[in-house]
C-alpha positions in Angstrom: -26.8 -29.9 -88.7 -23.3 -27.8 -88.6 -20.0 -28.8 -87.0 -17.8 -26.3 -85.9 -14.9 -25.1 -87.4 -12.1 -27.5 -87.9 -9.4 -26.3 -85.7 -11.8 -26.4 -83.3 -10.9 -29.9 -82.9 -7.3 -29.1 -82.2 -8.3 -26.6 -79.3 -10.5 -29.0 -77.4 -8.1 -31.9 -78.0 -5.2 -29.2 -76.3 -8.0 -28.5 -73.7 -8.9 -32.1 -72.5 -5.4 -33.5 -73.5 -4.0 -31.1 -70.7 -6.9 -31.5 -68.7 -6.1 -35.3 -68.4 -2.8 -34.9 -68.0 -2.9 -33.4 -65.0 -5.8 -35.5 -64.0 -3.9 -38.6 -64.8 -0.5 -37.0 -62.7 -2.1 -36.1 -59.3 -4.4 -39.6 -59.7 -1.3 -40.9 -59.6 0.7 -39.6 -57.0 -2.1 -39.6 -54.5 -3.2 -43.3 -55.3 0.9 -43.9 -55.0 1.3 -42.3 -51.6 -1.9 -44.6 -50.3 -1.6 -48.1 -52.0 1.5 -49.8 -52.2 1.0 -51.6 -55.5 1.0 -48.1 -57.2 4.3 -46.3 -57.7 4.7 -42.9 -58.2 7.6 -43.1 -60.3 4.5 -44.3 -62.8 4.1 -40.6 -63.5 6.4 -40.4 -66.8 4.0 -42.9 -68.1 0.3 -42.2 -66.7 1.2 -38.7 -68.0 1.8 -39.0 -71.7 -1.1 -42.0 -71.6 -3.5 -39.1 -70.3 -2.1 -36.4 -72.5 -3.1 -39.0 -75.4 -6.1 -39.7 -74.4 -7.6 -36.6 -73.7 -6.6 -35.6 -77.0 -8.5 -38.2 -78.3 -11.8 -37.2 -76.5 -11.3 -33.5 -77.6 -11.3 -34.8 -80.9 -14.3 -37.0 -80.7 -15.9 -34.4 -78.6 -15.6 -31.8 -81.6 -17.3 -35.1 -84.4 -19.9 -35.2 -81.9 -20.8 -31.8 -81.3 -23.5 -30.2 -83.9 -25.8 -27.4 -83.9 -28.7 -26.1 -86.5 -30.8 -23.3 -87.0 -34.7 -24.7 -87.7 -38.2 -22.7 -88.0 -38.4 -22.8 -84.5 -35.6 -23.6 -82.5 -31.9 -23.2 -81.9 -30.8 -26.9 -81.7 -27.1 -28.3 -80.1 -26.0 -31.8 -79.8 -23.2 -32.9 -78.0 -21.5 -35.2 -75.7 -19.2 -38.5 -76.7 -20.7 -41.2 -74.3 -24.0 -39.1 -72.8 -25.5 -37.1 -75.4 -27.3 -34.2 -74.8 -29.8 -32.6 -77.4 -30.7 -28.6 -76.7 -34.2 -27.7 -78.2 -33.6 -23.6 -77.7 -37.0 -21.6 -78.6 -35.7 -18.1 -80.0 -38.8 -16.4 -77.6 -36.3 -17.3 -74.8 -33.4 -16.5 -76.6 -32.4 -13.0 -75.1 -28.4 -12.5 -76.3 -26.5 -13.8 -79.5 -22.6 -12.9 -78.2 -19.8 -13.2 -80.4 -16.7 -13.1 -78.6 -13.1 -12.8 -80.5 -10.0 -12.9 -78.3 -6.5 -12.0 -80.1 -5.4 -15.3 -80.5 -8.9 -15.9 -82.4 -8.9 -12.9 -84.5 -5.9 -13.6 -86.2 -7.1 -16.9 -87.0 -10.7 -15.5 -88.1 -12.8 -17.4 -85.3 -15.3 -16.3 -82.4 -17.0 -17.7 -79.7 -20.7 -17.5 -80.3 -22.4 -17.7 -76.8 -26.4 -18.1 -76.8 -27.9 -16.5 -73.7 -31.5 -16.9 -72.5 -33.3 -15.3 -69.8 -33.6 -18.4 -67.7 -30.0 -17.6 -66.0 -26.8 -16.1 -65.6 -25.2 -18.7 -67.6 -24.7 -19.6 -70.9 -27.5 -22.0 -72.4 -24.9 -22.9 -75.4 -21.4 -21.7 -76.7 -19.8 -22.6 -79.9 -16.0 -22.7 -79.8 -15.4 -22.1 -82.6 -17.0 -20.8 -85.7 -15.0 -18.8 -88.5 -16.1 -14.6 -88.2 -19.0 -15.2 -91.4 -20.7 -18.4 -89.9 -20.7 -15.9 -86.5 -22.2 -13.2 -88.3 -25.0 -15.4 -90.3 -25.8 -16.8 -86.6 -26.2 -14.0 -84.9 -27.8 -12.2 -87.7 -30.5 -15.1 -88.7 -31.0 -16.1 -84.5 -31.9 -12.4 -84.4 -33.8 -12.3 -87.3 -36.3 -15.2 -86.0 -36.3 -14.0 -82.8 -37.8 -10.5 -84.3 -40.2 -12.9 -85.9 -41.7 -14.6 -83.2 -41.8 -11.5 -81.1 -44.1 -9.8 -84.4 -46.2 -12.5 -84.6 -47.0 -12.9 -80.8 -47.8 -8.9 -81.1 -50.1 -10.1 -84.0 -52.0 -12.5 -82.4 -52.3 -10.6 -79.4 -53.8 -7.4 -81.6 -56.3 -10.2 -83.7 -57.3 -11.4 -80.5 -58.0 -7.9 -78.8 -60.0 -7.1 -82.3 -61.6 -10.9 -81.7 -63.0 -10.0 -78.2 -64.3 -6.2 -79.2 -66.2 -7.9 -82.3 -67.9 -10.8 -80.2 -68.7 -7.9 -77.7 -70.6 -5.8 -80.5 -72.0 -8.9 -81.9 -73.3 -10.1 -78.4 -75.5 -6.3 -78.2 -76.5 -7.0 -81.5 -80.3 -7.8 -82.4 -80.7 -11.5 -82.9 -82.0 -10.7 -86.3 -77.9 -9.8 -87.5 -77.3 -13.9 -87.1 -75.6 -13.7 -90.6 -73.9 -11.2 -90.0 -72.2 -12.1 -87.3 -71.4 -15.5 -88.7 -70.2 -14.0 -91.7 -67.8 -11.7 -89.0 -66.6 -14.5 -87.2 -65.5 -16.3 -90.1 -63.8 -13.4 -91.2 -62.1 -13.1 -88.2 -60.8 -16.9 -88.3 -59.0 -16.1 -91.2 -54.8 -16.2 -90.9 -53.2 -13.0 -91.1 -49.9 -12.8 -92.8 -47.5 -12.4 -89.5 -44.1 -9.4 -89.9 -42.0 -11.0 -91.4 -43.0 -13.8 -93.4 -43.9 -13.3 -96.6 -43.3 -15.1 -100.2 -41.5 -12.9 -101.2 -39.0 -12.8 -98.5 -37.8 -16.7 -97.8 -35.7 -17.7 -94.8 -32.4 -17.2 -96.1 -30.1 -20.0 -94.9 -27.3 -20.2 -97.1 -25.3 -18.0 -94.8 -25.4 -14.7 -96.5 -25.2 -11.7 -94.4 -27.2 -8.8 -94.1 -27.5 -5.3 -93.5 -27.3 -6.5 -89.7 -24.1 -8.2 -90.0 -21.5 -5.3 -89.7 -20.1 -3.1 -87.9 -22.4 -0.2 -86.4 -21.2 2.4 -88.3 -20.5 0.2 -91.7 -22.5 1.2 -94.8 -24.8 -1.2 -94.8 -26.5 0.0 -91.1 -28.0 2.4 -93.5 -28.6 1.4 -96.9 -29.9 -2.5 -96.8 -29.4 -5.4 -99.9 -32.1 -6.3 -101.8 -31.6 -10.0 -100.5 -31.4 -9.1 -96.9 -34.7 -9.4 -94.1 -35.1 -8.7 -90.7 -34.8 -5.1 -89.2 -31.6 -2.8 -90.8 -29.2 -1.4 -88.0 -29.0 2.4 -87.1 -26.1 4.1 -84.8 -27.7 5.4 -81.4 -24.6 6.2 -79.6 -20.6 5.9 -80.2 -17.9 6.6 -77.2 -15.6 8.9 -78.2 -12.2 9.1 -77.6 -12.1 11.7 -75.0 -15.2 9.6 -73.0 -13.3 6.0 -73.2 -10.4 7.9 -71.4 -12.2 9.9 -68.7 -14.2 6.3 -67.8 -11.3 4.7 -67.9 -9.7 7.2 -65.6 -12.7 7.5 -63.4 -13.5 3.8 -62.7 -12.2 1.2 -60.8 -12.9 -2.5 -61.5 -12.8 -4.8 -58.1 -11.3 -7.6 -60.6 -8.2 -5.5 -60.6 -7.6 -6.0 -56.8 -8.4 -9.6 -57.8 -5.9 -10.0 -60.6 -3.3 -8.1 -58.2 -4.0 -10.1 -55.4 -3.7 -13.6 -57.7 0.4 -12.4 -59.1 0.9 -11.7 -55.9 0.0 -15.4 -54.6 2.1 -16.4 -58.0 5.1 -14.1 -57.2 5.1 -13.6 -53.7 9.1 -13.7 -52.9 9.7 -11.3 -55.9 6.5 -9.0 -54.9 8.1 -8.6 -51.4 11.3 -8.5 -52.4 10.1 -5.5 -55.1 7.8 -4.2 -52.0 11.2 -3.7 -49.3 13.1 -2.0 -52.4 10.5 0.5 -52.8 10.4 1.1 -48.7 13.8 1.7 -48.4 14.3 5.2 -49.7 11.8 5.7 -47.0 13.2 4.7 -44.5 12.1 1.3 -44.5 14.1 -2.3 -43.9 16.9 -3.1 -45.1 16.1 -6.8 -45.7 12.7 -8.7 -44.7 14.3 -9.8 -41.8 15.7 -7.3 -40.1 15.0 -3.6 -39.1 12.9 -1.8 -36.6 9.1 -1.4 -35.8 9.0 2.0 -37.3 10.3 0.4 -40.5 8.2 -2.1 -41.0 5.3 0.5 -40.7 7.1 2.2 -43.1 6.9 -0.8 -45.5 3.6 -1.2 -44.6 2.1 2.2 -45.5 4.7 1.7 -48.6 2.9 -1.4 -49.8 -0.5 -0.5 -49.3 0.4 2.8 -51.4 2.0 0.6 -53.8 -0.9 -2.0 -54.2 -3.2 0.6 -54.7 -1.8 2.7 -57.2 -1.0 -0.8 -59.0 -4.6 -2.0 -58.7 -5.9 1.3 -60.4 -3.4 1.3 -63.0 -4.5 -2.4 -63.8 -8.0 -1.0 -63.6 -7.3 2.1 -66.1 -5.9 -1.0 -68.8 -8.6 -2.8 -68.6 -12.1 -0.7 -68.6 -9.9 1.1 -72.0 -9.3 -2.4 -73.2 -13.0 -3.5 -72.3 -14.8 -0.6 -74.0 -12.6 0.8 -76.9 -14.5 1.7 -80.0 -17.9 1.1 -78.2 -20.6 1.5 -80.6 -24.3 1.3 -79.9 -26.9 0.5 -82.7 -30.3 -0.4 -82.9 -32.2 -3.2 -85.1 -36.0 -3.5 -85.0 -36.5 -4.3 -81.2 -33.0 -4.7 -80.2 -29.9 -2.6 -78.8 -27.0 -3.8 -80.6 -23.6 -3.5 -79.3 -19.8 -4.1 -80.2 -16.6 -3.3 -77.6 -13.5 -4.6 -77.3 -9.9 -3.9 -78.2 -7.9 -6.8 -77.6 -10.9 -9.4 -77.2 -14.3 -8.0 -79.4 -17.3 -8.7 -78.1 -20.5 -8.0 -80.3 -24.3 -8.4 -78.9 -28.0 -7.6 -78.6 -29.7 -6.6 -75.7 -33.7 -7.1 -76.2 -35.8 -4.3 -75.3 -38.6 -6.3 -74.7 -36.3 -7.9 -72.0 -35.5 -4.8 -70.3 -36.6 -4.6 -66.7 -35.0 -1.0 -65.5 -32.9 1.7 -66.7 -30.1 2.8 -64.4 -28.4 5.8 -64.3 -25.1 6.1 -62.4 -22.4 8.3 -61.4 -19.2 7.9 -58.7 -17.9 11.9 -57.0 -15.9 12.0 -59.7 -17.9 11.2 -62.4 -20.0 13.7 -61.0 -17.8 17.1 -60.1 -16.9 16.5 -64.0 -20.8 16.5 -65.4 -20.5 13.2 -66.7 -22.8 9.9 -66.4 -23.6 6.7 -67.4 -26.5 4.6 -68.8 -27.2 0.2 -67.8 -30.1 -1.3 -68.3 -30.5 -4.3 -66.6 -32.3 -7.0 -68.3 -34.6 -11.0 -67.9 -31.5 -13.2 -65.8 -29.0 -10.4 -66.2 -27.7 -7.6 -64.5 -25.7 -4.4 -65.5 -22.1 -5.7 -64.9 -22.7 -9.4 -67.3 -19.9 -9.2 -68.6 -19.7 -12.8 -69.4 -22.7 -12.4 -71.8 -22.1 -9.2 -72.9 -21.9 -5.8 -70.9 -25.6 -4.2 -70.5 -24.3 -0.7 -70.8 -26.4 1.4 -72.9 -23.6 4.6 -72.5 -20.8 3.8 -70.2 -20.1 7.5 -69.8 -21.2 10.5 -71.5 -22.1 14.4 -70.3 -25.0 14.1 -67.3 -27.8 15.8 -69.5 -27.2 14.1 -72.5 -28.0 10.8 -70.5 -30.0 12.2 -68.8 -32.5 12.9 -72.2 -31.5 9.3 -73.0 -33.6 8.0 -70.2 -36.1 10.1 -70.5 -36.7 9.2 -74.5 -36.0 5.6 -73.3 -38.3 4.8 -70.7 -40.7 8.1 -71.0 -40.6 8.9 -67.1 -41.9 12.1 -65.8 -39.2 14.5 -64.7 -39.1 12.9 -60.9 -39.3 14.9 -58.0 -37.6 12.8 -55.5 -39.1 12.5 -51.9 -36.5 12.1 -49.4 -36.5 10.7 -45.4 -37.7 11.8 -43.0 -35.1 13.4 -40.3 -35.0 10.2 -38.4 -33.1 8.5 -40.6 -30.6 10.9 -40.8 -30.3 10.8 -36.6 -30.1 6.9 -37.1 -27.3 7.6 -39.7 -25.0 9.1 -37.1 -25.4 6.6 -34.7 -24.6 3.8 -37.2 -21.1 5.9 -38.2 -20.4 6.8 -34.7 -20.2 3.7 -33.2 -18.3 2.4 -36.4 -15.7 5.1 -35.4 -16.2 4.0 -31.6 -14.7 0.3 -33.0 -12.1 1.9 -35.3 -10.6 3.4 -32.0 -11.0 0.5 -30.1 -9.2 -1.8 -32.6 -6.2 1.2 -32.5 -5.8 0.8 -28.6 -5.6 -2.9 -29.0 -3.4 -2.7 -31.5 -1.0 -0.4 -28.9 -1.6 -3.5 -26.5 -0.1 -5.7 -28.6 2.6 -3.5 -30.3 4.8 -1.3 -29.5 2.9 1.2 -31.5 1.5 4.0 -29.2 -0.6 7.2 -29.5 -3.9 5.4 -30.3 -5.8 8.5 -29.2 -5.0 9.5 -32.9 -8.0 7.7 -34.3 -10.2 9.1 -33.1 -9.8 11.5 -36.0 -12.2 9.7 -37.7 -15.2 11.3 -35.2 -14.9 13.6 -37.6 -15.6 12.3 -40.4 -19.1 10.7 -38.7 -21.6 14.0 -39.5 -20.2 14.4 -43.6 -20.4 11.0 -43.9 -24.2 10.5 -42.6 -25.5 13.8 -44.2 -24.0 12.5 -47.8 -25.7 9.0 -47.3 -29.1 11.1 -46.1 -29.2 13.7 -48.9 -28.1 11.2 -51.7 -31.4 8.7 -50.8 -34.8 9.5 -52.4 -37.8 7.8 -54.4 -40.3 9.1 -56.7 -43.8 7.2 -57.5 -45.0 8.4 -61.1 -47.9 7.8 -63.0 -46.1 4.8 -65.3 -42.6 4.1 -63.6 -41.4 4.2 -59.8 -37.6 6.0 -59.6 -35.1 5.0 -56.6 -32.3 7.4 -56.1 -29.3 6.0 -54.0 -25.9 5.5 -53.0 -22.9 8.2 -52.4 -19.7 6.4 -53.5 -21.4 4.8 -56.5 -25.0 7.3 -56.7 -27.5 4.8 -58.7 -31.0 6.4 -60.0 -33.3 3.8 -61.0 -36.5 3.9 -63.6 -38.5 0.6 -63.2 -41.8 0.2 -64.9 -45.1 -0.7 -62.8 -45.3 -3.6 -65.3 -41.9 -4.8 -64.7 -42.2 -5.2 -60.9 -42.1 -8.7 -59.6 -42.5 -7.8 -55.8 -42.5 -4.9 -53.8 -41.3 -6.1 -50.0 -41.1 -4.2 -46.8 -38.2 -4.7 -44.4 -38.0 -3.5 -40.9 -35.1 -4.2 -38.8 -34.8 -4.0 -35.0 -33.6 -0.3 -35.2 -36.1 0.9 -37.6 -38.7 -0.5 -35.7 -37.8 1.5 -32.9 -38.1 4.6 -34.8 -40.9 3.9 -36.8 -39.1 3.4 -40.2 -39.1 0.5 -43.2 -37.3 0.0 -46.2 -39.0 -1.6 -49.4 -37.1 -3.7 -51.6 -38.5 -3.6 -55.6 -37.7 -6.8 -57.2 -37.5 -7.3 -60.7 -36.5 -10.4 -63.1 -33.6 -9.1 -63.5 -30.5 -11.8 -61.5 -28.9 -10.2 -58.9 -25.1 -10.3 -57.7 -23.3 -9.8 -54.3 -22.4 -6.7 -55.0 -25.6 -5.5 -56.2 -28.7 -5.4 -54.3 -32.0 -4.9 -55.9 -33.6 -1.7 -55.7 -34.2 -0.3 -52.2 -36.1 2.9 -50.9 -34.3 3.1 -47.6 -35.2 4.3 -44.4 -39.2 5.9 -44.6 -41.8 6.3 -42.5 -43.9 3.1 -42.1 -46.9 4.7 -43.2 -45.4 6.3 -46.2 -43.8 2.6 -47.2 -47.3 1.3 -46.9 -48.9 4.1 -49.1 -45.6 3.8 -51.5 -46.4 -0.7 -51.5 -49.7 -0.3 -52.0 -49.7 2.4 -54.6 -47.2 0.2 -56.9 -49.3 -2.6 -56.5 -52.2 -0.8 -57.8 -50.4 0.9 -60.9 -48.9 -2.9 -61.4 -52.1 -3.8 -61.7 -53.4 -1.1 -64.0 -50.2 -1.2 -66.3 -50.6 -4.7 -66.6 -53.7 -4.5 -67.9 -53.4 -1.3 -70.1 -50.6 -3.5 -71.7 -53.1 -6.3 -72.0 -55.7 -4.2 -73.9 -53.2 -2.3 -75.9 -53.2 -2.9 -79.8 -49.4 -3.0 -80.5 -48.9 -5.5 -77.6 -45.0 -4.4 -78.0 -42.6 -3.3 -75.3 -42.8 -0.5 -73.1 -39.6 1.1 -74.2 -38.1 2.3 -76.7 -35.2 2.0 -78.8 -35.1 5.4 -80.2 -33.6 7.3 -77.7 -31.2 9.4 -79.2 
């Protein structure tokens, strides 16, 4: 077993000394302010005692903590007083993440995260390793993993051989007894399994590989004579001109967030910034005094402000987040590496893949530019804490558009879209949400000495553009191998999702669409969803077409199922190769 690296025990005892600290502090002055025996003046001294022993169990945390890579298994130990011992099997092992922050580049660590498909989180991290005991992780942990997944293909194509022999021997005279014996015995025999062989040992002595650097480092191409497993080959590399227009063209909701949180930090000098920036305008003077038409100056002055600020912060980040993004390929894996300030480096199984998404916002759009997720077991496309799942975060429409087709080998789709009805139900729904935007104006006029709240109803006519877009942008398309869901406006999504990777297929009817005859089905796959991201939803057909649509997948489920049963490679149905 392996410890990690030493000044990992100086981080963890920072962590918990702090951590106990400020434990020890508020334990204090809340017992203090309840029992009279305690005294909060006892804070100078319940403080440093908690700072010191804190550091103390960071340190014995970090003796305690151990991890080893065996024949079959990932294993961790850790804990000081209740141990806990991690058994990880690399078949569930979907993500190896190596994550450098600045701080930890200069001082040549990472954070190795393992992530299986049993969850969202993390099943174990190691802070912190130096960058070659990182790289001989991720590399060997990727390297078994391709193992196990060969040799469960093996077995799988022996015992689809097994069963077509005993079915031939079963039609067989009963004269051929000997034969068939002498068949069956040959059939028992082992058969070497990818990637073990004598001549290629387990290397464990933490030499790297041809899968150890960078994408586009010499040795993705040419691989040592030492090294095993699968060598890495560039797919796809965002260029300079792409990282800017998706960093201009995006906006990340954890920039409102961040805002919203130096705000809560800074609030006096935020305001006080906010009233200086209104006041060219024509807004107050001082918080405190000026007139009703000022302070909706400063409001339309702040919500400008916050805006701009938010989309700036946005801009820094995705260009932070995705600089030098290179995607590579080893054996059965996307490989990936982003970062500029903190790296990350990952692997995304194919085998693990449960849809391709395609996606595009208006702008991305009007400029002929797209981008490429794949969603995967326990993940979805927007991870980021294990990794992002973005095949191509933004390159020209066709050009990702010929990556999904290579990728998942769908048909050209020709979308079916809803009937008319849905359209009529579209306007409703928008008109009566303008009917409460003008209702919320006149109250406000109530209550204010704001007037003119006829003026809102301005957004009437915005009702027909706005239902029409939601209508044309919807659409679904039932193939032969894959069933394609086309939706969304602001944020259009098309998604490819294998019969074989379909978990359910539900129909949902709510009052309204019972009324007109209409359903929506909802295509589940393994794949974890988030608040912000529903699964895969054919909205708003006729009932008898969402019948014929549920029981259609349900019978190519079926068949793909057991064509992938039969088949003699018994590998995934994607592929890598897509560029």
């Amino acid at each position: 077993m392996n410890r990690l690296h030493p000044l990992s025990a100086a981080a963890y005892a920072l962590q918990y000394g702090f951590l106990w600290l400020s434990a020890a502090t508020i334990l204090t002055l809340v017992l203090g302010g309840i029992f009279g025996p305690i005294d909060s003046a006892w804070v100078p001294i319940a403080a440093p005692v908690g700072l010191v022993a804190g550091a103390a169990y960071g340190i014995a945390y970090f003796y305690r903590f151990e991890y080893g890579i065996t024949p079959d298994t990932f294993d961790v130990s850790s804990g000081v007083f209740a141990r806990r011992s991690r058994e990880i099997p690399y078949e569930r092992i979907q993500n190896v993440d190596v994550r450098q922050g600045v701080v930890q580049r200069l001082l040549g660590l990472a954070v190795v995260s393992i992530e299986t498909a049993g969850g969202g989180s993390t099943e174990a991290a190691l802070n912190f390793v130096s960058e070659s005991e990182a790289t001989r992780l991720q590399h060997q942990i990727r390297t078994r993993t391709a193992d196990v997944r060969d040799r469960r293909h093996e077995r799988g194509r022996r015992d689809a051989s097994a069963t077509t022999d005993e079915r031939t021997i079963d039609e067989a005279s009963s004269d051929t007894e000997t034969e068939r014996t002498n068949a069956t015995t040959d059939l028992d025999e082992p058969v070497p399994d990818a990637g073990e062989s004598a001549a290629e040992p387990d290397s464990t002595d933490g030499t790297t590989t041809s899968d150890s650097g960078p994408v586009s480092d010499s040795r993705d191409r040419v691989a040592g004579p030492d090294s095993r497993g699968p060598r890495r080959q560039h797919l796809f590399a965002l260029e300079a001109r792409e990282l800017l227009l998706y960093s201009f063209t995006s906006f990340r909701p954890a920039a409102a967030a961040a805002l919203l949180g130096l705000f809560f930090f800074a609030t006096d000098l935020a305001i006080s910034l906010l009233v200086s920036a209104a006041r060219p305008f024509g807004g107050p003077a001082n918080l405190g005094e000026g007139s009703p038409t000022s302070y909706g100056i400063l409001t339309v002055v702040s919500v400008v402000n916050g805006v701009v600020t938010a989309y700036v912060l946005s801009v820094v980040y995705t260009f932070a987040a995705y600089y030098d993004f290179r995607l590579g390929r080893a054996g059965g894996d996307f490989v990936y590496e982003r970062g500029l300030l903190q790296r990350y480096s990952g692997s995304i199984p194919v085998e693990k893949v449960q849809s391709v998404t395609v996606s595009a916002n208006p702008l991305q759009r009007l400029l002929g530019y797209a981008g490429l997720w794949v969603e995967t077991a326990g993940y979805g496309p927007d991870s980021d804490s294990g990794g992002s799942q973005s095949a191509v975060p933004l390159a020209e429409r066709g050009r990702v558009h010929r990556f999904t087709e290579t990728l998942t080998g769908v048909e050209s789709p020709r979308f079916r879209s809803p009937p008319t009805t849905a359209l009529r139900r579209y306007l409703v729904r928008y008109a009566i949400v303008a009917t409460v935007v003008v209702a919320a104006a006149f109250a406000v006029t109530r209550v204010t000495v704001l007037e003119r709240w006829y003026v809102a109803a301005v957004v009437f006519v915005a009702v027909p553009p706005a239902a029409y877009l939601k209508y044309v942008h919807l659409g679904y398309y039932v193939g032969e191998d894959h069933l394609v869901v086309r939706r969304g406006f602001w944020k259009q999504r098309t998604t490819v999702i294998p019969y074989y990777r379909i978990q359910t297929v539900s129909t949902r009817r709510s009052i309204f669409q019972r009324r007109l005859g209409l359903a929506s089905l909802v295509v589940d796959t393994a794949s974890s969803r988030s608040f912000s991201r529903a699964s895969p939803t054919i909205y708003d057909v006729n009932l008898e077409d969402a019948r014929d649509v549920h029981g259609t997948g349900r019978k190519r489920l079926q068949t793909a199922l057991r064509e992938r049963a039969r088949a003699d490679d018994g590998g995934p149905g994607l592929t890598v190769d897509f560029t």
